[in-house]
N, C-alpha and C positions, 0 to 999 in steps of 0.2 A: 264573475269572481266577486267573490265580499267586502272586496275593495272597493270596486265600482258602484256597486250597491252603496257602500255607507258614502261615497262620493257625492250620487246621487242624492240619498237620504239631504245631506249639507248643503247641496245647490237647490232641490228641489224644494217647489212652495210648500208653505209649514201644512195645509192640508192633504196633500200628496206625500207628506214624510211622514208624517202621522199614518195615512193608511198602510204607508209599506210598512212601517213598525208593527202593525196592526198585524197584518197579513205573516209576517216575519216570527211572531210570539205566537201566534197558532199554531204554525208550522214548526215551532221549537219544541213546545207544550205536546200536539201529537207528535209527533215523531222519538219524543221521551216517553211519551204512553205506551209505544207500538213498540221501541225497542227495549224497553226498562234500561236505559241510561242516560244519563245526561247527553247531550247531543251540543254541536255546534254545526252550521249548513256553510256551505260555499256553491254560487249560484253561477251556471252559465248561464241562464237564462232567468229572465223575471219582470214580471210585467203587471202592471194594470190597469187596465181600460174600462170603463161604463161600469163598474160593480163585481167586475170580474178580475181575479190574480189568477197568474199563473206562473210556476217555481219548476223549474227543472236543476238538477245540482246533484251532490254529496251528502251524505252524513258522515260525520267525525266525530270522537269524541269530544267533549268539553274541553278533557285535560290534554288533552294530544295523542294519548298513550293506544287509539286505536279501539274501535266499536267489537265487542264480543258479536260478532255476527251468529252464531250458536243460540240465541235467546229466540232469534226470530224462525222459525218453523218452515213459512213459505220461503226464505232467502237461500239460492245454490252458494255454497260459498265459493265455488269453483267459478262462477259467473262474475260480470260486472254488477255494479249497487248503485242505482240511480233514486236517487230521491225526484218524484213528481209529485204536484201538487197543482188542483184546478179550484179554485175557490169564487163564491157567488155571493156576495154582501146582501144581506137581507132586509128589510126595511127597519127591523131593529137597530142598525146600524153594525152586527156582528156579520162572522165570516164564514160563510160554512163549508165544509169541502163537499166539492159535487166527484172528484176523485182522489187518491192518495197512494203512493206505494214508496213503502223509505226504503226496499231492495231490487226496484225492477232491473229484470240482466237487459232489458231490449229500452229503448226509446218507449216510451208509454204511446208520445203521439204518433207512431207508426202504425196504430192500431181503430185510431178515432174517427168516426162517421162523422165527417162534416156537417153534412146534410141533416144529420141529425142532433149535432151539438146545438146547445141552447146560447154557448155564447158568443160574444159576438168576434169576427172575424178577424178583428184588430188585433186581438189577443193572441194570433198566431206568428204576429209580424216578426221575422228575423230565421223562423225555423225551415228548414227545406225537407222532402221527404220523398217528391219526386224531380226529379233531374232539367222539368223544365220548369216548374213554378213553386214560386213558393208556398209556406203551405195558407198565409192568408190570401193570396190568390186563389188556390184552389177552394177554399173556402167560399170567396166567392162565385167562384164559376160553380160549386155546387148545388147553390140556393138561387139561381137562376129559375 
Protein backbone atom coordinates (compact mmCIF):
# COMPACT_ATOMS: atom_id res chain seq x y z
CA UNK A 1 0.00 0.00 0.00
CA UNK A 2 1.27 3.76 -0.42
CA UNK A 3 1.06 4.06 3.04
CA UNK A 4 3.45 1.72 4.00
CA UNK A 5 5.63 2.93 1.36
CA UNK A 6 5.80 6.63 2.39
CA UNK A 7 6.01 4.96 6.26
CA UNK A 8 8.87 3.37 5.23
CA UNK A 9 10.18 6.35 3.06
CA UNK A 10 10.10 8.30 7.13
CA UNK A 11 11.76 5.38 8.93
CA UNK A 12 14.07 4.54 6.43
CA UNK A 13 17.88 5.71 6.20
CA UNK A 14 17.96 9.02 4.07
CA UNK A 15 20.00 6.96 1.33
CA UNK A 16 17.47 4.19 1.01
CA UNK A 17 14.51 7.00 0.91
CA UNK A 18 16.13 8.63 -1.56
CA UNK A 19 16.39 5.60 -3.73
CA UNK A 20 12.86 4.68 -3.33
CA UNK A 21 11.89 8.28 -4.22
CA UNK A 22 14.20 7.56 -7.12
CA UNK A 23 12.80 4.51 -8.25
CA UNK A 24 9.05 5.86 -7.46
CA UNK A 25 9.46 9.14 -9.97
CA UNK A 26 10.46 6.87 -12.75
CA UNK A 27 7.81 4.67 -12.42
CA UNK A 28 5.44 7.84 -12.24
CA UNK A 29 7.27 9.61 -15.21
CA UNK A 30 6.71 6.10 -17.32
CA UNK A 31 3.78 4.95 -16.68
CA UNK A 32 2.47 8.98 -17.63
CA UNK A 33 4.38 8.23 -20.90
CA UNK A 34 2.67 4.85 -21.62
CA UNK A 35 -0.71 5.96 -20.58
CA UNK A 36 -0.90 9.82 -21.47
CA UNK A 37 -2.34 10.78 -18.09
CA UNK A 38 -1.17 11.76 -15.11
CA UNK A 39 -1.04 8.69 -12.94
CA UNK A 40 -0.70 8.21 -9.17
CA UNK A 41 0.71 4.23 -7.99
CA UNK A 42 -0.41 2.18 -4.90
CA UNK A 43 2.09 -0.68 -4.09
CA UNK A 44 1.55 -4.12 -2.73
CA UNK A 45 4.63 -4.90 -3.37
CA UNK A 46 8.04 -2.99 -3.49
CA UNK A 47 11.43 -3.50 -3.06
CA UNK A 48 15.15 -2.84 -3.27
CA UNK A 49 18.03 -4.74 -2.97
CA UNK A 50 21.71 -4.58 -4.45
CA UNK A 51 20.80 -2.13 -7.48
CA UNK A 52 17.73 -3.68 -8.21
CA UNK A 53 13.64 -2.36 -7.68
CA UNK A 54 10.84 -4.04 -7.99
CA UNK A 55 7.01 -2.48 -7.98
CA UNK A 56 4.03 -4.62 -8.32
CA UNK A 57 0.56 -2.26 -7.69
CA UNK A 58 -2.06 0.03 -9.41
CA UNK A 59 -2.35 2.73 -11.59
CA UNK A 60 -4.95 5.48 -10.69
CA UNK A 61 -5.43 8.62 -11.71
CA UNK A 62 -3.74 11.77 -10.22
CA UNK A 63 -7.19 13.39 -9.50
CA UNK A 64 -8.97 10.19 -8.40
CA UNK A 65 -11.59 10.46 -11.26
CA UNK A 66 -10.30 7.16 -12.67
CA UNK A 67 -7.55 6.16 -15.63
CA UNK A 68 -9.07 6.22 -19.44
CA UNK A 69 -7.84 2.78 -19.92
CA UNK A 70 -8.91 3.20 -23.82
CA UNK A 71 -5.52 5.22 -24.49
CA UNK A 72 -3.62 2.15 -23.95
CA UNK A 73 -3.94 -0.49 -26.93
CA UNK A 74 -2.44 -3.66 -25.29
CA UNK A 75 -4.83 -3.23 -22.07
CA UNK A 76 -8.33 -5.81 -22.05
CA UNK A 77 -10.40 -3.57 -20.32
CA UNK A 78 -12.58 -6.50 -19.37
CA UNK A 79 -9.22 -7.93 -17.30
CA UNK A 80 -7.41 -6.87 -14.18
CA UNK A 81 -4.57 -3.79 -14.58
CA UNK A 82 -1.43 -4.48 -12.64
CA UNK A 83 1.15 -2.06 -12.78
CA UNK A 84 4.95 -4.06 -12.78
CA UNK A 85 7.97 -2.83 -12.73
CA UNK A 86 11.79 -4.44 -12.51
CA UNK A 87 14.28 -1.89 -12.47
CA UNK A 88 18.50 -2.23 -12.38
CA UNK A 89 20.49 1.09 -11.20
CA UNK A 90 23.17 1.72 -13.41
CA UNK A 91 26.55 2.91 -12.53
CA UNK A 92 25.38 6.34 -13.53
CA UNK A 93 23.57 6.21 -10.54
CA UNK A 94 20.06 6.32 -12.76
CA UNK A 95 17.27 3.54 -12.94
CA UNK A 96 16.51 1.60 -15.89
CA UNK A 97 13.73 -0.62 -16.45
CA UNK A 98 14.76 -4.25 -17.31
CA UNK A 99 10.64 -4.71 -17.53
CA UNK A 100 7.44 -2.69 -17.28
CA UNK A 101 3.73 -3.21 -17.91
CA UNK A 102 0.97 -0.46 -16.37
CA UNK A 103 -1.98 -3.02 -17.65
CA UNK A 104 -0.87 -6.58 -17.02
CA UNK A 105 -4.34 -8.80 -16.52
CA UNK A 106 -1.97 -11.81 -14.90
CA UNK A 107 0.80 -11.57 -12.18
CA UNK A 108 3.87 -10.58 -14.50
CA UNK A 109 6.10 -12.80 -11.97
CA UNK A 110 4.22 -15.94 -12.90
CA UNK A 111 5.98 -15.84 -16.05
CA UNK A 112 9.84 -15.27 -15.08
CA UNK A 113 12.72 -17.55 -15.70
CA UNK A 114 14.59 -17.53 -12.69
CA UNK A 115 17.35 -19.15 -13.83
CA UNK A 116 17.70 -16.80 -16.14
CA UNK A 117 16.95 -13.40 -14.26
CA UNK A 118 19.97 -11.19 -13.85
CA UNK A 119 18.67 -10.10 -10.43
CA UNK A 120 19.30 -10.96 -7.50
CA UNK A 121 17.05 -13.42 -5.55
CA UNK A 122 16.40 -11.14 -2.55
CA UNK A 123 14.21 -9.07 -4.78
CA UNK A 124 11.65 -11.86 -4.73
CA UNK A 125 11.30 -12.08 -1.05
CA UNK A 126 7.45 -11.94 0.13
CA UNK A 127 5.99 -13.18 -3.49
CA UNK A 128 4.59 -17.00 -3.71
CA UNK A 129 3.91 -18.45 -7.11
CA UNK A 130 4.26 -21.98 -6.32
CA UNK A 131 2.41 -23.50 -3.27
CA UNK A 132 5.53 -24.85 -1.58
CA UNK A 133 8.13 -22.04 -1.87
CA UNK A 134 8.44 -19.02 -2.10
CA UNK A 135 9.44 -17.48 -5.07
CA UNK A 136 13.13 -16.21 -3.60
CA UNK A 137 13.48 -19.73 -2.68
CA UNK A 138 12.86 -21.02 -5.70
CA UNK A 139 15.06 -18.58 -7.14
CA UNK A 140 17.52 -20.08 -5.42
CA UNK A 141 17.07 -23.68 -5.85
CA UNK A 142 17.13 -22.55 -9.48
CA UNK A 143 20.85 -21.32 -9.69
CA UNK A 144 21.96 -24.12 -8.01
Amino acid sequence: MRSSILLTLLLAPPALANEQSEVEAAIIAKSEAVTGQAVSATYSLFQITDGWALAYGSLESADGSGLDWSKLAECDHDLDKGLWAVMQQVESGEWNFVDYAACASEPPFWYIDLAAHEGPCELFEGIQREASLMMDQECRESRK
